[in-house]
Backbone as CSV, one residue per row, in Angstrom:
resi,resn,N_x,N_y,N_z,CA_x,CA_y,CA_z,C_x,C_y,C_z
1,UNK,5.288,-27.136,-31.077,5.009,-26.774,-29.702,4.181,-27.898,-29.082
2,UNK,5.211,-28.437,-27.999,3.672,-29.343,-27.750,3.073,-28.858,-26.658
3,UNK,2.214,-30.060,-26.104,0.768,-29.501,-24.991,0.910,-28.628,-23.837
4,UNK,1.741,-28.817,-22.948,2.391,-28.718,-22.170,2.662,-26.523,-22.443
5,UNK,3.255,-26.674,-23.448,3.606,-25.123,-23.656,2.565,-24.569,-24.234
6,UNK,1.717,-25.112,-25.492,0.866,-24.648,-25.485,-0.851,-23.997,-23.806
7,UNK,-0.360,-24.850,-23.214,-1.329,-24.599,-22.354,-0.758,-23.478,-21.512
8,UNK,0.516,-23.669,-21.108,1.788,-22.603,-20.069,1.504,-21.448,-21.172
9,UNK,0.786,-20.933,-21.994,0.981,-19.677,-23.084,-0.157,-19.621,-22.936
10,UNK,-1.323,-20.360,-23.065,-2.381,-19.698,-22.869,-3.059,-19.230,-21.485
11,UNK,-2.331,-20.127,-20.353,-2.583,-19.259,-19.129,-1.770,-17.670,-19.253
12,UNK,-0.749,-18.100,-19.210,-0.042,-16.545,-19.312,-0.580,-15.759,-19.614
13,UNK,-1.136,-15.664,-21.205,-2.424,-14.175,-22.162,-3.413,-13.773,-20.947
14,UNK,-4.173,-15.288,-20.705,-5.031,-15.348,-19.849,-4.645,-14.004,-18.617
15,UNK,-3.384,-15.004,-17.879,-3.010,-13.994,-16.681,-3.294,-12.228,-16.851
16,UNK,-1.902,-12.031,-18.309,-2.285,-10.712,-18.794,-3.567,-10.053,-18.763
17,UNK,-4.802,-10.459,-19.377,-5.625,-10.102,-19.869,-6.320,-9.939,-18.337
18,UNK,-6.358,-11.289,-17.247,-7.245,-10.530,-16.008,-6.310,-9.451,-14.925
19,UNK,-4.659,-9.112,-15.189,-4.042,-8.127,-14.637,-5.289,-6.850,-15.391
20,UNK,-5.370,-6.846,-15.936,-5.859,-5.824,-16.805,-7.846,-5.565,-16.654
21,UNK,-7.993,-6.468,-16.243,-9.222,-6.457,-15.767,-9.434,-4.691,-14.668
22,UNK,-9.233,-4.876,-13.411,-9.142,-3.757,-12.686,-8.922,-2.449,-13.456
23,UNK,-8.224,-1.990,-13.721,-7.696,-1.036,-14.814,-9.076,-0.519,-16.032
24,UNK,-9.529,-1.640,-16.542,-10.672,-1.330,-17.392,-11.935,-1.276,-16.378
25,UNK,-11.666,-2.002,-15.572,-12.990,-1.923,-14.849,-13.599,-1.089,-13.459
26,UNK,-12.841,0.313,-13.246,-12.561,0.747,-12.076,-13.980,0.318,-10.875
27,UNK,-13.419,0.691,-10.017,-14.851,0.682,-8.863,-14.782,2.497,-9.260
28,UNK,-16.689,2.005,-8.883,-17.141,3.307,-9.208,-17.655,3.801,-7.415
29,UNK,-17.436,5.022,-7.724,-18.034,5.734,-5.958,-19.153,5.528,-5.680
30,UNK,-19.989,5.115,-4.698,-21.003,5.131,-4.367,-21.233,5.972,-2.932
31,UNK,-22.934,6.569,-3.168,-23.539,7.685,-2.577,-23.938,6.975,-1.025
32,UNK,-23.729,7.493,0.180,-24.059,7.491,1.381,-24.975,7.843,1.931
33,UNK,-25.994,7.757,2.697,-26.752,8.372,3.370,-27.106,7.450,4.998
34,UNK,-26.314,8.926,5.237,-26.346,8.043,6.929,-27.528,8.380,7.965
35,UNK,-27.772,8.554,8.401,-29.327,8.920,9.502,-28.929,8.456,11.239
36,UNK,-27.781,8.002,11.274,-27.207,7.438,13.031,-27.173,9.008,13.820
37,UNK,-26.817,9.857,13.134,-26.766,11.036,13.536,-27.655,11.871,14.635
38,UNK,-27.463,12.107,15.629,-28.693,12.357,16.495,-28.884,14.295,16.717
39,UNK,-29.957,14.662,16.938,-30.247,15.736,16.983,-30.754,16.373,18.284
40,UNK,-29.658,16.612,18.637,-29.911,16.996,20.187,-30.718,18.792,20.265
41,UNK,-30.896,19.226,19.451,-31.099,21.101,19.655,-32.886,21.219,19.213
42,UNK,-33.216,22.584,19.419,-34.650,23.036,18.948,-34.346,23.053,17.393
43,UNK,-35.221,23.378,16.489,-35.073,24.002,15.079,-34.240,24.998,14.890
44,UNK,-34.483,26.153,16.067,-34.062,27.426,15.963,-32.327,27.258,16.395
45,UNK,-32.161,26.688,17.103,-30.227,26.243,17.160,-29.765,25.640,16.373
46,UNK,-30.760,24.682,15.357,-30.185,24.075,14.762,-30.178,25.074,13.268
47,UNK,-30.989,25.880,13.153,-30.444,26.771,11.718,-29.296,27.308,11.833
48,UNK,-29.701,28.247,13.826,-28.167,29.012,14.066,-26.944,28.294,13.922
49,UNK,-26.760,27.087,13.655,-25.614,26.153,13.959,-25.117,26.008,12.125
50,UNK,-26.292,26.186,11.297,-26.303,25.800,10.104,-26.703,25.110,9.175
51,UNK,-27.157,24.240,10.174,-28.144,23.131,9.563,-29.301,23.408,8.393
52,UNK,-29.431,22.602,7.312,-30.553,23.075,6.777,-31.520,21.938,7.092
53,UNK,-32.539,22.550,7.023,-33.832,21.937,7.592,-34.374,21.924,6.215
54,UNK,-35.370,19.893,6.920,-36.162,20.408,4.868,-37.248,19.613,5.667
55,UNK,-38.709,19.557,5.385,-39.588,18.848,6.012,-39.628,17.838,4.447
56,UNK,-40.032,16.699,5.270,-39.919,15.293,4.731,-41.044,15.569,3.328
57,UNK,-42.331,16.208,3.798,-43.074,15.737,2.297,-42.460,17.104,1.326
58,UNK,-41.612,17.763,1.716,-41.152,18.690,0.569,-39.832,18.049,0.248
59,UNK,-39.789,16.945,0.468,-38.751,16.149,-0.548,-38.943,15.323,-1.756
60,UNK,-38.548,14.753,-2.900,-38.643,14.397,-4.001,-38.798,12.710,-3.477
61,UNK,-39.508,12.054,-4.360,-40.115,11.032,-4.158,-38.959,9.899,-4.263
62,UNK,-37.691,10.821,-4.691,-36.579,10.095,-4.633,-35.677,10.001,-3.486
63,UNK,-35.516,11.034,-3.127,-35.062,11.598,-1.517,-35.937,11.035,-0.426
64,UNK,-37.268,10.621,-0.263,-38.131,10.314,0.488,-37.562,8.967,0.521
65,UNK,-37.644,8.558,-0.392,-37.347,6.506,-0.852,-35.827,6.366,0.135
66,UNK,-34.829,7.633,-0.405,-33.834,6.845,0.145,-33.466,7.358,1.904
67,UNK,-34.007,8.134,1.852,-34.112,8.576,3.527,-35.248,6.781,4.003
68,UNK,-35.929,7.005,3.373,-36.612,5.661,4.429,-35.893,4.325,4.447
69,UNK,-35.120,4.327,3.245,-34.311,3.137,3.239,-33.230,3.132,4.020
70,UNK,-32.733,4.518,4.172,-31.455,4.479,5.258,-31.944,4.143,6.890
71,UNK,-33.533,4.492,7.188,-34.000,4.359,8.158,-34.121,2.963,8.206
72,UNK,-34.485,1.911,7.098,-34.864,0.577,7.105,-33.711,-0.209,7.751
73,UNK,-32.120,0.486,7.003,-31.464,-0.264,7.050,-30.503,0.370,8.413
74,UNK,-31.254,0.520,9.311,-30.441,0.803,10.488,-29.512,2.022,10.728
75,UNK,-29.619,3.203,9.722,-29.159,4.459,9.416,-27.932,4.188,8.346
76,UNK,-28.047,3.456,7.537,-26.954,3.189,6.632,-26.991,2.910,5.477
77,UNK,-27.358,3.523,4.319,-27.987,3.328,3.368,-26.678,3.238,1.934
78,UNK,-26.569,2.966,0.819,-25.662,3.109,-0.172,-26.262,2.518,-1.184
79,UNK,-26.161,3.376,-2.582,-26.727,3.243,-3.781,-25.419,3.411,-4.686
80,UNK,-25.891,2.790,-5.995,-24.955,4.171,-7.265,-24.897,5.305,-7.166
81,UNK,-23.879,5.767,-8.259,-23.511,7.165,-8.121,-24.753,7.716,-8.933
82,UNK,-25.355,7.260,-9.433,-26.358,7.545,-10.292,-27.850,7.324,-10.233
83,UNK,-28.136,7.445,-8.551,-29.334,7.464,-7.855,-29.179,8.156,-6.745
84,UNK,-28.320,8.833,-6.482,-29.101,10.085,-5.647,-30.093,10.822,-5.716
85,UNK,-30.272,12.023,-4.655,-31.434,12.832,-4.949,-30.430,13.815,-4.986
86,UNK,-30.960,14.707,-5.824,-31.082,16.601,-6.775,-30.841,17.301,-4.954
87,UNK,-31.922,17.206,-3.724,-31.708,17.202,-2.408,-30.523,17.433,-1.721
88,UNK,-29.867,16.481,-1.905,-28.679,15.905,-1.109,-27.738,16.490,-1.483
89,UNK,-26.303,16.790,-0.940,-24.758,16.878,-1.613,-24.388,15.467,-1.311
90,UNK,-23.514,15.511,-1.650,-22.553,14.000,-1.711,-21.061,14.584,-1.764
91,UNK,-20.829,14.960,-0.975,-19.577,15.343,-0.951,-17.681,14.457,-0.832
92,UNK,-16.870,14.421,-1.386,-16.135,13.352,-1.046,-15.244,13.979,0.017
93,UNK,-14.472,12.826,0.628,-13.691,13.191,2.043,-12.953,14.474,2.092
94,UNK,-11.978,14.750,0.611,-11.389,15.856,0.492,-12.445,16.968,0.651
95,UNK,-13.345,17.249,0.142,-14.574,18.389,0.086,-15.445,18.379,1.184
96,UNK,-15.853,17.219,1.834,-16.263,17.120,3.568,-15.210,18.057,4.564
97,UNK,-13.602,17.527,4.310,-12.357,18.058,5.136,-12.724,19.632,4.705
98,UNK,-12.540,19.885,4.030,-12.348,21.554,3.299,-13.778,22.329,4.012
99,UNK,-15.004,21.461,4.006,-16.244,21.995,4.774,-16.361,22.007,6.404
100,UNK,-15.611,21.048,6.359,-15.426,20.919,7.971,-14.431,21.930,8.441
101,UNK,-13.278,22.190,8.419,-12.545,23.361,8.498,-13.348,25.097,8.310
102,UNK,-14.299,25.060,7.329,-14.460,25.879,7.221,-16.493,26.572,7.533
103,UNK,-15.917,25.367,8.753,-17.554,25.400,9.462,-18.735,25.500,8.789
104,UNK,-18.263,24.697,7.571,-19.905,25.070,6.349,-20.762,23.541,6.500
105,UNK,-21.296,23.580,7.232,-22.097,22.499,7.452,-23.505,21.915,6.364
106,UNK,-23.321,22.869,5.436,-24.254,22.529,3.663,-23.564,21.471,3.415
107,UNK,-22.235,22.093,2.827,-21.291,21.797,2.099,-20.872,20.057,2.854
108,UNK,-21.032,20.213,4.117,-20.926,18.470,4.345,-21.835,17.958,4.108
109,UNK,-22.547,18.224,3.723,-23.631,16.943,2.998,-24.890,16.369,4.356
110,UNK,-24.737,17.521,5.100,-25.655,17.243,6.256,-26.935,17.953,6.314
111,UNK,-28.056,17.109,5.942,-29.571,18.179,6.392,-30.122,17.495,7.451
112,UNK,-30.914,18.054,8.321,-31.897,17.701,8.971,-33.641,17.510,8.457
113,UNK,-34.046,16.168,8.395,-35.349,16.173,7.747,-36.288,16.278,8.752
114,UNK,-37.282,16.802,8.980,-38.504,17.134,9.848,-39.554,16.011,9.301
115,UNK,-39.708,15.253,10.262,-40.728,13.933,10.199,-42.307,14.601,10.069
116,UNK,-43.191,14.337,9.506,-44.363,14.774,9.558,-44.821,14.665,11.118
117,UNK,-45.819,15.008,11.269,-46.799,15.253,12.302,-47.034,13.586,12.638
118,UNK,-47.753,13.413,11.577,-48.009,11.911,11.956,-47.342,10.687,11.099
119,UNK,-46.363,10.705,11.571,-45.173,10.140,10.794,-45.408,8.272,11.188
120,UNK,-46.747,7.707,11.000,-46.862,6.364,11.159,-46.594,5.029,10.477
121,UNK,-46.580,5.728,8.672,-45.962,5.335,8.120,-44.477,4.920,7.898
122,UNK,-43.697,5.656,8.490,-42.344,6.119,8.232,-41.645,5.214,9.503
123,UNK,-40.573,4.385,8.709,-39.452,3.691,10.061,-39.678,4.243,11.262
124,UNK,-39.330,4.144,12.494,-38.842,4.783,13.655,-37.386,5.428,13.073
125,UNK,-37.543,6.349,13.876,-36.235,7.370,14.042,-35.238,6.277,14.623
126,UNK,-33.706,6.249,13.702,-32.618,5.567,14.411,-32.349,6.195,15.322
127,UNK,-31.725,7.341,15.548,-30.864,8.445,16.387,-31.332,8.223,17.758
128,UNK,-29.997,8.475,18.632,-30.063,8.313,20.137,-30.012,9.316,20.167
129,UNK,-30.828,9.591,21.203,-31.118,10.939,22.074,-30.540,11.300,23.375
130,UNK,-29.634,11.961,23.706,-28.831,12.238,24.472,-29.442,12.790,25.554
131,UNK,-29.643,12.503,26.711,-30.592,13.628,27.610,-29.392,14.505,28.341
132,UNK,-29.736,15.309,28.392,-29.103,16.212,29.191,-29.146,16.135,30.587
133,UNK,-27.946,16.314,31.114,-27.571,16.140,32.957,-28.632,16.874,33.742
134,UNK,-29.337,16.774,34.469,-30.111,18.080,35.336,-29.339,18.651,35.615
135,UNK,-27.881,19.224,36.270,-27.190,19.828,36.808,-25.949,20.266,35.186
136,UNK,-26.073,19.756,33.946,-25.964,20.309,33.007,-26.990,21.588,32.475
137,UNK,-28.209,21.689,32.858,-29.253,22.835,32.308,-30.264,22.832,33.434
138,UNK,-30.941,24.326,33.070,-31.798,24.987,34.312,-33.060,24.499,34.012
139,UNK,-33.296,23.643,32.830,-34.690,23.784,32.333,-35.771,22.582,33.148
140,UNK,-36.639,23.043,32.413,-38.049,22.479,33.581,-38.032,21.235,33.153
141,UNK,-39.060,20.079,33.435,-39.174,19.059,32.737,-39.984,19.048,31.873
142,UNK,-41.006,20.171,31.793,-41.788,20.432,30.494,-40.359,20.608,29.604
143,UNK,-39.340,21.741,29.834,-39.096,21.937,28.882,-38.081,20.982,28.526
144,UNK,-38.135,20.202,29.242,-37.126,18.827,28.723,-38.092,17.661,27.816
145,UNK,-39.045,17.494,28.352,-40.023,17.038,27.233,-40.199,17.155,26.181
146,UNK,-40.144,18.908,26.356,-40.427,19.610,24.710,-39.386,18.955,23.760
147,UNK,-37.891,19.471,24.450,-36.770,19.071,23.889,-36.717,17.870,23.227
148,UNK,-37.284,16.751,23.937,-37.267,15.311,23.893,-38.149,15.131,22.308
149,UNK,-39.075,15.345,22.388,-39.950,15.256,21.472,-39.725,16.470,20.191
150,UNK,-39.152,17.116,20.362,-38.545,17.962,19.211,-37.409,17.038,18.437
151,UNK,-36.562,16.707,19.192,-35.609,15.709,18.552,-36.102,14.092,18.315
152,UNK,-36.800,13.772,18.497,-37.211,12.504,17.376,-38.429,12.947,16.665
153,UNK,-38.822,14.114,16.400,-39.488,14.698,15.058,-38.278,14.937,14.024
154,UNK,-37.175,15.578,14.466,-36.106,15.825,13.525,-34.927,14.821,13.570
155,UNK,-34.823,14.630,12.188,-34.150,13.006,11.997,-32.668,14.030,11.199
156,UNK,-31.572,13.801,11.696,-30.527,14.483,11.053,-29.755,13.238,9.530
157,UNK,-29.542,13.253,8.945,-28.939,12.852,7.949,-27.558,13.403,7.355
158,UNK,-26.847,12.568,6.892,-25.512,12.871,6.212,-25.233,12.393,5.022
159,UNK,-24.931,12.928,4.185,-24.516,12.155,2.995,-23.052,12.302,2.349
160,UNK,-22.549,11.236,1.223,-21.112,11.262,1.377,-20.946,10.861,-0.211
161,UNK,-19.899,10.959,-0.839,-19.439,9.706,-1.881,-18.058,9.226,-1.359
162,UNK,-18.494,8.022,-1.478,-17.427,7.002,-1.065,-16.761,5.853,-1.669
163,UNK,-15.549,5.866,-1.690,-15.657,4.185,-2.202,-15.765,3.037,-1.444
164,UNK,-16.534,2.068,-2.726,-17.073,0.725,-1.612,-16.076,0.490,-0.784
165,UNK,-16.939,-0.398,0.216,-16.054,-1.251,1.409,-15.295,-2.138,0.704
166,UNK,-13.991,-3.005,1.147,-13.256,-3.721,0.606,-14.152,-5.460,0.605
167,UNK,-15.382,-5.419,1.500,-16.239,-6.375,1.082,-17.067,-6.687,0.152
168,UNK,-17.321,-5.214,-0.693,-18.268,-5.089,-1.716,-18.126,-6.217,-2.686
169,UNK,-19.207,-6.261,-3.792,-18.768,-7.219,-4.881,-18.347,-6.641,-6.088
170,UNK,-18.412,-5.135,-6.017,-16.974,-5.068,-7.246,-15.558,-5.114,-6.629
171,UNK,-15.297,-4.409,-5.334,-13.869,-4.841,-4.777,-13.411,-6.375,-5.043
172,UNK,-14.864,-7.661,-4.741,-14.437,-8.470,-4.636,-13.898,-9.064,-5.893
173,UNK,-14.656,-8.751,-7.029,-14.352,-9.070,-8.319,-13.353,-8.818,-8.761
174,UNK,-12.669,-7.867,-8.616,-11.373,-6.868,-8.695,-10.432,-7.873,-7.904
175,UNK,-10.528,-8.109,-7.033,-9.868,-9.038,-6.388,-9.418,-10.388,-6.356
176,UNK,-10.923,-10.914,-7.031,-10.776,-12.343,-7.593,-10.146,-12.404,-9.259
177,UNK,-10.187,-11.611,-9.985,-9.264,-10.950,-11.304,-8.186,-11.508,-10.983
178,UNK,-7.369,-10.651,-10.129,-6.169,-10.092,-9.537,-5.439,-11.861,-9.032
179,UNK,-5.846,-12.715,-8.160,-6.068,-13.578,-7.632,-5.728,-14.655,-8.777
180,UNK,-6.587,-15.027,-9.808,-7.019,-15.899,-10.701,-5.550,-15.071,-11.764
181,UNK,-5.486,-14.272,-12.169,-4.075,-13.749,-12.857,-2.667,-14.077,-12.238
182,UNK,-3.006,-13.706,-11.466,-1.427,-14.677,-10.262,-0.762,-16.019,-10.518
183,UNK,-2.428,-17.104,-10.262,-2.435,-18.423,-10.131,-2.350,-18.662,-11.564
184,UNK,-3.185,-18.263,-12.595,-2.530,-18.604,-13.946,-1.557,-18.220,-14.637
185,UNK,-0.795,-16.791,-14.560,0.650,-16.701,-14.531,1.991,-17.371,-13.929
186,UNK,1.571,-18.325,-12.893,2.407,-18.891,-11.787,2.208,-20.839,-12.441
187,UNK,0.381,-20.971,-13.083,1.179,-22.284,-13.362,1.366,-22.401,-15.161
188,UNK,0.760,-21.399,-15.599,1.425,-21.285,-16.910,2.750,-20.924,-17.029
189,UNK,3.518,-20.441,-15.939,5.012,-20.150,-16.284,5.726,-21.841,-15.915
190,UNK,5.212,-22.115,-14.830,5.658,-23.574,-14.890,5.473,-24.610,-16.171
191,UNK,4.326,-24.392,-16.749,4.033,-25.747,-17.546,4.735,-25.177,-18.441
192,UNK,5.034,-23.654,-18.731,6.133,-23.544,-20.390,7.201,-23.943,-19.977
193,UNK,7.768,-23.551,-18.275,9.224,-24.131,-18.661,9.837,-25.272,-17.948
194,UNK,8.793,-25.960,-17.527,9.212,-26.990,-17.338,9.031,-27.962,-18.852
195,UNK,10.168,-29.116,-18.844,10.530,-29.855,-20.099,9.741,-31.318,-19.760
């Protein structure tokens, strides 16, 4: 055998072996936590609606971390599947769809966290606040105030499992596999058969 084929054979294995890469190496789901979500209602509409309410220091020091990080990062937060909080659901799209249909707003993976009193420590609230039309509601401007300031005490959150974006760096790895198996199947088939 000379050089030439020997090398056209060892790209080829090569090729094989990174087709096969993806396959052994799946992408794994990762956990969501969104916070863009805005909270337009009192407490009391927002239970009637379904919402669960949790105040911020009765959350786990793990749930606290990643609520502030979703706040850090502009309401958009994503970890492993294997750092969530006990807190949260993580529901995937099929089990979000099935909750959404069936008006269970737990089950989507949505709480509302109640900011402390003196929440100085803590990011600013992402969420836009929607004001209401004057000629949409009868209420006073006290009680539009109230309103106002009720909703950036309560920070709404969502959470999800998802798979990464197609920018991630295991997609990308998966990709560059895939890529690099091509190009060495394509010039190892040349160098075996060409003479």
């Amino acid at each position: 055998m000379n050089r030439r084929n020997t090398l056209g054979t060892v790209l080829a294995v090569l090729a094989i072996v990174l087709f096969t890469v993806p396959a052994f190496f799946p992408v794994q789901p990762v956990l969501v936590h969104d916070t863009d979500r805005s909270v337009n209602a009192p407490p009391e509409e927002l239970r009637q609606e379904g919402y669960r309410i949790v105040g911020y220091e009765n959350l786990s020091s793990q749930a606290q971390d990643l609520y502030v990080e979703a706040l850090k990062q502009d309401g958009d937060y994503t970890v492993p599947q294997d750092q969530g909080a006990d807190e949260f659901r993580y529901p995937t799209r099929s089990e979000a769809r099935r909750a959404y249909e069936n008006d269970n707003r737990t089950a989507l993976g949505q709480v509302v966290i109640k900011r402390p009193a003196d929440d100085s420590g803590l990011p600013r609230a992402d969420e836009y606040y929607h004001e209401p039309e004057p000629e949409e509601t009868n209420m006073t401007e006290e009680q539009l105030q109230q309103r106002r300031e009720q909703a950036m005490r309560y920070d709404a959150m969502e959470t999800s499992t998802e798979q990464p974006p197609l920018g991630a760096t295991p997609q990308l790895l998966r990709l560059a596999a895939v890529l690099f198996a091509v190009l060495s199947l394509g010039v190892g088939g040349y160098l075996f058969s060409s003479k």
